[in-house]
C-alpha positions in Angstrom: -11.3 160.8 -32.6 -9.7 161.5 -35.8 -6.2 161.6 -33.5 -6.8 158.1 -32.8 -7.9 157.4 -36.8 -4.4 158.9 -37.6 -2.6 156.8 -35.7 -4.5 153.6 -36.9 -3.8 154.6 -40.3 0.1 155.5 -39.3 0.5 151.6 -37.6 -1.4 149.7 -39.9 1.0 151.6 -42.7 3.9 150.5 -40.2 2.5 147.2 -40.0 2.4 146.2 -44.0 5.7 148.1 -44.7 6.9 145.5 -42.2 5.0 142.6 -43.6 7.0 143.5 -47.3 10.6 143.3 -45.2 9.6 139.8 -43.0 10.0 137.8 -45.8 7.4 135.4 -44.9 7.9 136.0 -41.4 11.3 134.5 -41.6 13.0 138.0 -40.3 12.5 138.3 -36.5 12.1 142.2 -36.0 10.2 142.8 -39.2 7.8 140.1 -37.9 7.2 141.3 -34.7 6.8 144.8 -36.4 3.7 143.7 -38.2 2.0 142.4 -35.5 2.6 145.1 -33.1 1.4 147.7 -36.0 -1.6 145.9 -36.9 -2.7 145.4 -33.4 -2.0 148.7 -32.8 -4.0 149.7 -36.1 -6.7 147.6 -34.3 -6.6 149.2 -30.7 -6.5 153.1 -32.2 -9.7 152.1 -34.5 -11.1 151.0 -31.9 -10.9 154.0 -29.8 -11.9 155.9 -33.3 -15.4 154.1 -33.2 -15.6 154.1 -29.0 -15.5 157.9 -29.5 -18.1 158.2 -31.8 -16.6 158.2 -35.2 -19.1 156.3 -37.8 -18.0 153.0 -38.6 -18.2 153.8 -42.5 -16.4 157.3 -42.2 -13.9 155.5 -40.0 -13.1 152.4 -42.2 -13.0 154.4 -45.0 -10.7 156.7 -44.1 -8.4 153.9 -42.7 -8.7 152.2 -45.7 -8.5 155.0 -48.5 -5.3 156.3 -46.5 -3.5 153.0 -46.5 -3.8 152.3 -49.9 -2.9 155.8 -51.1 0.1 155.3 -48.6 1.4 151.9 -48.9 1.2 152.6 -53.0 3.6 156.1 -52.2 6.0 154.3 -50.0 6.1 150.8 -52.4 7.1 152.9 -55.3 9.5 155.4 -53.7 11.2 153.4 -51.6 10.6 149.8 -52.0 10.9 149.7 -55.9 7.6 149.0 -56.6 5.9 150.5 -60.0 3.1 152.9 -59.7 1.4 153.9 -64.0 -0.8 156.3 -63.9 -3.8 154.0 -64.3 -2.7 153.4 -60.7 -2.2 156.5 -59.4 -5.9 157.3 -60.7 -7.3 154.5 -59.3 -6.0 156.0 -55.7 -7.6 159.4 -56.6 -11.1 157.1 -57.2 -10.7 155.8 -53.9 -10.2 159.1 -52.2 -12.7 160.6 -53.8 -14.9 157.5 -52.6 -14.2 158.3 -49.0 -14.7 161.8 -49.6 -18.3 161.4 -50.9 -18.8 159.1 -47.8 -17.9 162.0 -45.9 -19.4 164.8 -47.1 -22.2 162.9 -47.8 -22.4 161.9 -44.2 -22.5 165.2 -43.2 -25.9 166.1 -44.1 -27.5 163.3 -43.1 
C-alpha cells in the first residue's frame, strides 16, 4: 500500500508542476500533463485506501509530501522564494502527519 501512496504523491507532484508550466491551460502538453498526473494521483490513492491504508494516514501523507515537495521544486527550480518561516511551517506539517501516524499506531 505505501507503493501505491508513493506514486500518488509522485503524480499528483507531476501533476501541479505541470499545472505551473500550462499557463492557464493554454500550453497543450503541460495541460494534458496535469490531468493525466492528477488522475493518476487519484487512481494510486485509491488503491492506497482499497488495500487497507487509513484514510487519515493516507491523505495525510499525500498531502504533507506534496506540500513539502512542490515548495522544494518551486524554489529550486521554478524561482519561487521559500524564508524560513516557510520552510518551518513544512516541518509543522510533517510533524502533523507524523503524530497522525504514530499516534495511529497504538490505537
Amino acid at each position: 500500500m505505501w507503493f501505491w501512496l508513493a506514486g500518488a504523491i509522485a503524480a499528483e507532484v507531476t501533476g501541479t508542476v505541470a499545472l505551473r508550466l500550462s499557463e492557464g491551460f493554454t500550453r497543450l502538453v503541460p495541460s494534458v500533463v496535469v490531468v493525466l498526473g492528477y488522475g493518476t494521483a487519484f487512481y494510486a490513492l485509491s488503491q492506497a485506501l482499497a488495500k487497507g491504508m487509513a484514510l487519515g494516514v493516507a491523505y495525510g501523507v499525500w498531502a504533507a509530501a506534496g506540500v513539502a515537495l512542490i515548495a522544494l521544486i518551486g524554489a529550486a527550480f521554478l524561482g519561487e522564494g521559500l524564508t524560513w518561516i516557510q520552510v518551518g511551517g513544512i516541518g509543522l506539517v510533517i510533524g502533523g502527519v507524523l503524530a497522525l501516524e504514530l499516534g495511529g499506531a497504538h490505537a
